[in-house]
C-alpha positions in Angstrom: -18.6 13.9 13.4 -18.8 13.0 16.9 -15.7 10.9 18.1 -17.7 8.8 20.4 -19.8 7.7 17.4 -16.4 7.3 15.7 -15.3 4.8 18.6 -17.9 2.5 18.7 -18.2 2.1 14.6 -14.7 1.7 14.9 -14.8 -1.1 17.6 -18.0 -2.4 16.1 -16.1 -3.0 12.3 -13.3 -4.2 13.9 -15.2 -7.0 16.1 -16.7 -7.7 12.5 -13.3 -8.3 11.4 -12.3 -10.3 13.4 -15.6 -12.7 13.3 -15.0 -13.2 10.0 -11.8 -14.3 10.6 -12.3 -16.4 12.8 -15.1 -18.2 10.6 -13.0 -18.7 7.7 -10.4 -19.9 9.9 -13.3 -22.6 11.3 -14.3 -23.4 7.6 -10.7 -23.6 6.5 -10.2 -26.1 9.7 -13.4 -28.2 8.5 -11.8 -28.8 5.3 -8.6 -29.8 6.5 -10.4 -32.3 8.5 -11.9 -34.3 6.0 -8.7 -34.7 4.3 -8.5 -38.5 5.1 -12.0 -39.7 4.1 -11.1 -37.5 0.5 -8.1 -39.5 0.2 -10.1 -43.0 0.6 -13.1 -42.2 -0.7 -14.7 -44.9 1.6 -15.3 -44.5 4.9 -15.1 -47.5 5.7 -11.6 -47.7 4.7 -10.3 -45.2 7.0 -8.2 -46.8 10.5 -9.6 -46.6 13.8 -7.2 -43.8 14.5 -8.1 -42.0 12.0 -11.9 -42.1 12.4 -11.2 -41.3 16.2 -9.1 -38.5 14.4 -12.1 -37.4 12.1 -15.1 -37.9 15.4 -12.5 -35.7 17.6 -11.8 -32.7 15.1 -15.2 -32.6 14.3 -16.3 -31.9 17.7 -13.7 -29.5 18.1 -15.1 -27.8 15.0 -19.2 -28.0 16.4 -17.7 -25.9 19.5 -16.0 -23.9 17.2 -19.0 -23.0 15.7 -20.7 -22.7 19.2 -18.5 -20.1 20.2 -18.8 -17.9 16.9 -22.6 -17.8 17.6 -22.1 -16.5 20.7 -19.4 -14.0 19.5 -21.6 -13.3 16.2 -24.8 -12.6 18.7 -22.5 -10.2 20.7 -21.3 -8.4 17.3 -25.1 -8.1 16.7 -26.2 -6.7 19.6 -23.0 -4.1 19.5 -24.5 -2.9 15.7 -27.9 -2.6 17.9 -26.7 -0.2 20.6 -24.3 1.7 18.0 -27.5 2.3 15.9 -29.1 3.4 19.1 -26.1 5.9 19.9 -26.0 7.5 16.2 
């Protein structure tokens, strides 16, 4: 087996990895977020602080989300040119 095909599977799998990780870690993150408004039940129950909380951690978690697109459209291009090379 050649050892540059070897290489880029290698990196390829372990760019996978790591986007999956990093999605979990997002969805993990999302659930933590709505902690508050589980507690209450009732949105409108929830503090001014803590809605400014929930608005700000959920646009954290949209460019979050953002940024694993990118990274997942990178991964798939990489299984592209790896195909091309084996």
């Amino acid at each position: 087996m050649d050892s540059g095909w070897i290489s880029t599977y290698s990196w390829v799998y372990s760019q996978q990895e790591y986007v999956n990780s990093m999605a979990l870690a997002i969805v993990n993150e999302e659930t933590r977020a709505s902690a508050a408004l589980q507690v209450v039940k009732d949105p409108v129950k929830l503090s001014p602080a803590e809605i400014e909380t929930l608005l700000l951690k959920s646009a954290e978690i949209d460019l979050s989300f953002a940024t694993l697109q990118t990274m997942m459209k990178a991964l798939d291009d990489m299984y592209a040119q790896a195909l091309k090379r084996s």
